[in-house]
C-alpha positions in Angstrom: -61.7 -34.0 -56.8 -60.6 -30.6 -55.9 -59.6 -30.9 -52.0 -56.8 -31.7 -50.8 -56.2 -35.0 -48.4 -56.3 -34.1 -45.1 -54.4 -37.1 -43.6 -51.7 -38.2 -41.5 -49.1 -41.1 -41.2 -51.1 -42.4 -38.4 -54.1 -42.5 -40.5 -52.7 -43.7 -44.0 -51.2 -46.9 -42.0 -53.0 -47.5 -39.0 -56.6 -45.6 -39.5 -59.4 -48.2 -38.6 -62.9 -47.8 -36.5 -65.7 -46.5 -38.7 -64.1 -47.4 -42.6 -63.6 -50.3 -41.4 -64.7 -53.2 -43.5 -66.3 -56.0 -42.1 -63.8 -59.4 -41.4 -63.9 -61.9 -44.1 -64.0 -66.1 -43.7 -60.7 -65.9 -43.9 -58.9 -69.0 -43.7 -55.5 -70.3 -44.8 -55.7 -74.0 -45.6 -57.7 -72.5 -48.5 -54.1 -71.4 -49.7 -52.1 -73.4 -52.3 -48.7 -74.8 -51.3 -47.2 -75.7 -55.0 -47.7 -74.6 -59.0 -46.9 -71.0 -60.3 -48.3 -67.3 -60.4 -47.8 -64.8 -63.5 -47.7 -61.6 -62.5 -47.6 -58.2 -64.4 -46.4 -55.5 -61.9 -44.4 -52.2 -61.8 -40.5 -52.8 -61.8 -39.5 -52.3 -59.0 -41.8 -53.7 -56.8 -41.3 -57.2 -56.2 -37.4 -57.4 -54.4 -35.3 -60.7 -55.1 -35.7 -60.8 -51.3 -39.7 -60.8 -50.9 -39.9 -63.4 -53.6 -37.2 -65.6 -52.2 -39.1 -65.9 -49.4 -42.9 -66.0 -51.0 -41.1 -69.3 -53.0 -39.5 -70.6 -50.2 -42.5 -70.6 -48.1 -45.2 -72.1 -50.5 -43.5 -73.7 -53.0 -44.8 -71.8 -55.9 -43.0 -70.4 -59.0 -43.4 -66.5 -58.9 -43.1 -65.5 -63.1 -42.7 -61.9 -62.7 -42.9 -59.2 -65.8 -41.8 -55.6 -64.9 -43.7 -52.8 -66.4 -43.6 -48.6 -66.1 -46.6 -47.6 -66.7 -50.4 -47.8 -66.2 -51.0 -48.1 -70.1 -48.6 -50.8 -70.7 -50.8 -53.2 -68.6 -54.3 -52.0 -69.9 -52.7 -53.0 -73.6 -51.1 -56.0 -72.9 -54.4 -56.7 -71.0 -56.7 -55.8 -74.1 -54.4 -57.4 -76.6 -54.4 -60.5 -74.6 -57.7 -60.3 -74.0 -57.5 -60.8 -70.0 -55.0 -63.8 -70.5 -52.0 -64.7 -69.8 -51.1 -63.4 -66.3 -52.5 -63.9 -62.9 -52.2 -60.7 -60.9 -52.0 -57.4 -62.5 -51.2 -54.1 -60.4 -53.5 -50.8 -61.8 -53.6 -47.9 -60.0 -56.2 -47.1 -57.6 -57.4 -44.3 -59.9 -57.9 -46.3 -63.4 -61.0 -47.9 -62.1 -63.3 -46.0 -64.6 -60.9 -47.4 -67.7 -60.7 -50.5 -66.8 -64.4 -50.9 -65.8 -65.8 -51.4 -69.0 -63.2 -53.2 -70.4 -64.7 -56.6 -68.7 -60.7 -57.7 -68.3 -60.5 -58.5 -64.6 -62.9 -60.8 -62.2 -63.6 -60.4 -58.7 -61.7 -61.5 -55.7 -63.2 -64.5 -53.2 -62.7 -62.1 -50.4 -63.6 -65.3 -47.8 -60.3 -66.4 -49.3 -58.5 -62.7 -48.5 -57.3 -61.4 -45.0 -58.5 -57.5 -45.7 -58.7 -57.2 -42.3 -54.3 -56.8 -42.2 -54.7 -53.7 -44.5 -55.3 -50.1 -44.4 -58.9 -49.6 -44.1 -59.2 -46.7 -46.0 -56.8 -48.1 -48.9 -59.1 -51.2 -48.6 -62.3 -49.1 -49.2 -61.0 -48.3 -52.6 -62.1 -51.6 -53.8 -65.5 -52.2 -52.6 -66.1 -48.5 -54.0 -64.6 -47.3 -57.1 -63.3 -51.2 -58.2 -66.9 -52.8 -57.1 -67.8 -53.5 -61.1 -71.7 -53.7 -61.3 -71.8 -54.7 -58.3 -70.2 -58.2 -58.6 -67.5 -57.7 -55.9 -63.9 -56.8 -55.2 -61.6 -56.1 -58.3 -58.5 -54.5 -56.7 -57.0 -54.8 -53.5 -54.0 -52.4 -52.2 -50.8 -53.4 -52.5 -48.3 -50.7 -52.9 -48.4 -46.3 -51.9 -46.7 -43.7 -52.7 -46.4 -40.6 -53.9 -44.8 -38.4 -56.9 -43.0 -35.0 -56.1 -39.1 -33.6 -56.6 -36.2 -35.4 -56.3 -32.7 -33.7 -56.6 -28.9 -34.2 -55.7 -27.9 -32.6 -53.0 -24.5 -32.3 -54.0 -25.2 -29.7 -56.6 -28.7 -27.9 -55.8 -30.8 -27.1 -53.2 -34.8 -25.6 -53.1 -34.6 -21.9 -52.6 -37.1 -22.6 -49.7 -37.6 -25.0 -47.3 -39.4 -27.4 -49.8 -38.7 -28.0 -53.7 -41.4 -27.0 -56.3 -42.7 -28.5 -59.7 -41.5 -25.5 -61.4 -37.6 -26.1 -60.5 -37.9 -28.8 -62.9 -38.8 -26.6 -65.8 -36.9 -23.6 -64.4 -34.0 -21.8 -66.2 -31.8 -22.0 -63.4 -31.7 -25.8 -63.8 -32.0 -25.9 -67.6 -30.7 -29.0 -69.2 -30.6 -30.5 -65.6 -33.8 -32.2 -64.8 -36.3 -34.4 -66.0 -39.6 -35.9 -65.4 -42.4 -38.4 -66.8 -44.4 -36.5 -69.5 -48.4 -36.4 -68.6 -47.2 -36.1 -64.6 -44.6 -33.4 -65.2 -47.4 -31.6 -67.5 -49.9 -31.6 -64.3 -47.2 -30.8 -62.2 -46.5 -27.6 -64.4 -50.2 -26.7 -64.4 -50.0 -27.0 -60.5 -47.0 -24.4 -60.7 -49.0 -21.9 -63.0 -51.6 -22.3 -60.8 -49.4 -21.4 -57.7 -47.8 -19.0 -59.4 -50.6 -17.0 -61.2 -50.4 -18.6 -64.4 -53.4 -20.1 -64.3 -56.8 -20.3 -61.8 -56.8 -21.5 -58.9 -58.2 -25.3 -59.3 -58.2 -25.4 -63.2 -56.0 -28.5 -63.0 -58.4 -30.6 -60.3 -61.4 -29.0 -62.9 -60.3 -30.2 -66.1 -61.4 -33.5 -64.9 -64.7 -33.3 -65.1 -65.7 -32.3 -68.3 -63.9 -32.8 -72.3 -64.2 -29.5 -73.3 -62.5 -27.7 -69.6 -59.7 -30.3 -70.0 -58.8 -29.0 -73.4 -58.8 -25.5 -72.6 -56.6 -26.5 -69.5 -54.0 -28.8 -71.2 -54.2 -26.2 -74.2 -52.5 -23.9 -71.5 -50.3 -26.0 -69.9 -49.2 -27.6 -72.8 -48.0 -24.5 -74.8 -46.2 -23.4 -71.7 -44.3 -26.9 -71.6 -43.5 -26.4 -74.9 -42.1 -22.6 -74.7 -39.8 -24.7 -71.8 -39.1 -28.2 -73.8 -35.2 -27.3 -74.1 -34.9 -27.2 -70.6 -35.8 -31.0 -70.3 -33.1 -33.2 -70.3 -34.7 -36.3 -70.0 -38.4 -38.2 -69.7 -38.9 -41.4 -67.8 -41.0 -43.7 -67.6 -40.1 -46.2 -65.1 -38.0 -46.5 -62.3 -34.8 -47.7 -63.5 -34.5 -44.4 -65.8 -35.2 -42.6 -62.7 -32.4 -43.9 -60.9 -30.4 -43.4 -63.9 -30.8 -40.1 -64.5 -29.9 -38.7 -60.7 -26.7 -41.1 -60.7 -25.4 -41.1 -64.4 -27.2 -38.7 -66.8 -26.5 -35.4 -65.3 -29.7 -34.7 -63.7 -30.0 -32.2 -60.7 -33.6 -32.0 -60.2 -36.9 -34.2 -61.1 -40.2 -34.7 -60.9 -40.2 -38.7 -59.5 -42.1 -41.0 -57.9 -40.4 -41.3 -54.1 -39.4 -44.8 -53.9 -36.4 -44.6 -56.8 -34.8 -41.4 -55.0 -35.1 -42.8 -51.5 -34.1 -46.4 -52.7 -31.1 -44.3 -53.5 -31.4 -42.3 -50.8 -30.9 -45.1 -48.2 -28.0 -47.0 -50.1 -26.0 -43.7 -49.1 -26.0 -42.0 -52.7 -27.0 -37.9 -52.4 -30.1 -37.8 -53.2 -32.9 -36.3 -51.6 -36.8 -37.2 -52.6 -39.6 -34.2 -50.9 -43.5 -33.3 -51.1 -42.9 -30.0 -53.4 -45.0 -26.7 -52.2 -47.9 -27.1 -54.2 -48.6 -30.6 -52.6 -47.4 -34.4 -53.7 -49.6 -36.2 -55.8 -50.6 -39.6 -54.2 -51.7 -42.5 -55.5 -52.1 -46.6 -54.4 -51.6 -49.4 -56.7 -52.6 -52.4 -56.6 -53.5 -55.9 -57.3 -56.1 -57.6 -59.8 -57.0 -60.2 -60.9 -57.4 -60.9 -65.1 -60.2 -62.8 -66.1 -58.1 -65.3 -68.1 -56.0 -65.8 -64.7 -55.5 -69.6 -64.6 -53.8 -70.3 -60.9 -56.0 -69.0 -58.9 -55.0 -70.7 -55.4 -51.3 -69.5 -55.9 -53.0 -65.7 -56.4 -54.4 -66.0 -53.0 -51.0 -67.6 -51.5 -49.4 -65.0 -52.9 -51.8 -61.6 -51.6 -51.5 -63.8 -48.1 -47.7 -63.1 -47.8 -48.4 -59.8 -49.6 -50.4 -58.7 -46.3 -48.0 -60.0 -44.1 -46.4 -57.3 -42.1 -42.6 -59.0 -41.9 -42.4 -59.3 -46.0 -44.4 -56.1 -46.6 -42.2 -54.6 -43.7 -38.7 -55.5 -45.0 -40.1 -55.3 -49.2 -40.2 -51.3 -47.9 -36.5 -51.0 -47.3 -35.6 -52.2 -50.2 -38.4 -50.4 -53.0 -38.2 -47.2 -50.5 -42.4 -46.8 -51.4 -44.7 -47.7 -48.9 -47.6 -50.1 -47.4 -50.8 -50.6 -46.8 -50.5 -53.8 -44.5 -50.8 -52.2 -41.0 -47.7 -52.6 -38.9 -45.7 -53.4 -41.9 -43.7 -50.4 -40.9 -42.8 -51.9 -37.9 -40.8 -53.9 -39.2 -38.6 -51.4 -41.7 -35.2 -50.3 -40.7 -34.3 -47.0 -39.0 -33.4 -45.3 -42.3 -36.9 -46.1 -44.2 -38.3 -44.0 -41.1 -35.9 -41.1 -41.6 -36.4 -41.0 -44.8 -40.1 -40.7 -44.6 -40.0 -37.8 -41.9 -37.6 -36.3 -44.3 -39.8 -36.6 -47.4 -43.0 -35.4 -45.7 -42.1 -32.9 -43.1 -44.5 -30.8 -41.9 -47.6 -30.7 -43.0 -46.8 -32.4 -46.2 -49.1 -35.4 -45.7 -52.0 -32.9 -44.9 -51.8 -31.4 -48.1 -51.3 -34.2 -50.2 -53.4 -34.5 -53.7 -54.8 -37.3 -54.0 -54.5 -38.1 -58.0 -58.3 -38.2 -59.1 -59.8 -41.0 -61.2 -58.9 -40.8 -65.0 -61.9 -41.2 -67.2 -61.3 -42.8 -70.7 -62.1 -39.9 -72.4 -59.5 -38.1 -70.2 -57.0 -40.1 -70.7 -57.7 -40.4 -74.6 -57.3 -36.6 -74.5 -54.0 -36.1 -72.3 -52.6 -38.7 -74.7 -53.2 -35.7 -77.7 -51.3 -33.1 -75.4 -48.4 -35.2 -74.0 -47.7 -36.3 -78.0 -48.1 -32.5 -78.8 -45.5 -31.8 -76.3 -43.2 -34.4 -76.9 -43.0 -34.1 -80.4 -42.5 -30.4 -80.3 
């Protein structure tokens, strides 16, 4: 992938007409009304709130395990063998790892009201998640995007928008932080900008082994020459929030939901789509082949794609959803704050974060140890 999105609010959350997917059997007495649901999802994503009122409405148990990463639920999945939980959350762009891995099964999508979602986000699964053809393995739950986050008390961009290279700058040595294999791309998109590196060599290195090692070669040994001015890598959303509020940190490379969570509980932070473009990405929901409660799974992606809990879920996590007209129901400061995030043409020039191979990811793994253990 080596264009940029070229897409709008109006058509991340309410695009329809010819990606459109056709209308399932839907129907709710199909839904369960009692029992439990395991779920393995990213920290942050599931507020007291939402599952107050998922319980409260069905009767089911929601068992929720917080995770930070992508790899964290690949290897609990493979160590598990698929068991153990009944709704997972991978990324939209970890369809070609988890592919042959055989751990998840398709979704009854007569049993799934699709039509509630963003067409476009909903494509992703009967595309990239469409394992040999035997249906549906991902559904959208969660969007975002991942870009620079700083205090506004004590710095401000030099411009009208923040770059990926404040982070490793001198001026903010000691100050910042950021996740390690994201922060790395983010640097390459910097050199890149700055005349570093060519013009695309970040969006190339994904298509073959031997262009991603000379790629990360160069972006990792210019990380490395900058290491001491990295105060602090995350890896989930708590140390994120951490960081801005008590560890000292000026500037970061974050995901937008942490900065703006803070954001909108009055704290002075600021989260913005950096120059060289915001990477996006859409996680979702799954289903492990050793999931056990499968009625309560469907319950619970029913309220999921409801607009009033997806609506009022976004005020609390600050990301954003797929369910169409779920922002309609979001408060007056989740609005600001994504006008203030994406001004502009920031949503034009988004990058959408391209699909990790396993070989890829195998390989980043070599440079981000390289790095960190520098």
């Amino acid at each position: 992938m080596t264009t940029k999105s070229s897409v709008t609010r109006r058509t991340l959350l309410k695009s329809a007409g010819a990606a459109a997917l056709a209308a399932p059997l839907y129907s709710k007495s199909a839904l369960a009304s009692s029992g439990e649901v395991n779920i393995l999802m990213w920290s942050d994503y599931l507020p007291p709130a939402f599952i107050e009122g998922f319980e409260a409405k069905t009767g089911i148990k929601v068992n929720y395990t917080g995770i930070g990463s992508n790899e964290e639920i690949i290897n609990k999945m493979k160590a598990t063998k698929g068991q153990g939980f009944d709704i997972v959350s991978p990324t939209n762009n970890r369809s070609l790892q988890w592919g042959p891995l055989e751990l998840l099964k398709p979704f009854d999508m007569n049993k799934v009201n699709i039509d509630a979602v963003n067409p476009a986000m909903a494509k992703i699964g009967t595309s990239a998640w469409n394992f040999d053809g035997a249906g549906v393995h991902w559904l959208p739950h969660i969007w975002g995007t991942e870009g620079v986050a700083y205090r506004t008390d004590k710095w401000l961009p030099a411009g009208d928008a923040p770059s990926y290279g404040d982070v490793w700058s001198e001026e903010n040595a000691g100050k910042t932080m950021g996740r390690a294999h994201s922060m790395m791309l983010g640097a390459g998109l910097y050199m890149e900008a700055s005349g570093a590196m060519e013009p695309g060599s970040v969006w190339a290195a994904y298509g073959d082994e031997d262009t991603m090692r000379d790629v990360w070669g160069k972006i990792t040994d210019w990380c490395m020459a900058r290491k001491d001015r990295i105060k602090l890598i995350w890896n989930d959303a708590d140390t994120q929030k951490n960081g801005l509020l008590n560890e000292g940190v000026v500037v970061g490379q974050t995901w937008d939901g942490p900065p703006l969570a803070l954001k909108a509980a009055g704290e002075p932070v600021h989260y913005q789509a950096p120059v060289e473009g915001a990477m996006a990405w859409v996680d979702g929901m799954s289903m492990p082949v050793g999931a056990k409660n499968e009625e309560q799974v469907y319950a619970f992606i029913d309220y999921a794609f409801g607009k009033e809990a997806a609506g009022k879920a976004i005020d609390s996590h600050g990301y954003n959803s797929p369910v169409l007209g779920a922002d309609t129901f979001s408060g007056d400061v989740y609005k600001k704050n994504f006008a203030e995030a994406y001004p502009g043409d920031s949503l034009a020039n988004l990058n959408p974060w391209p699909a990790e191979a396993p070989w890829y990811a195998e390989v980043r793994t070599e440079f981000v140890n390289k790095f960190k253990s520098a």
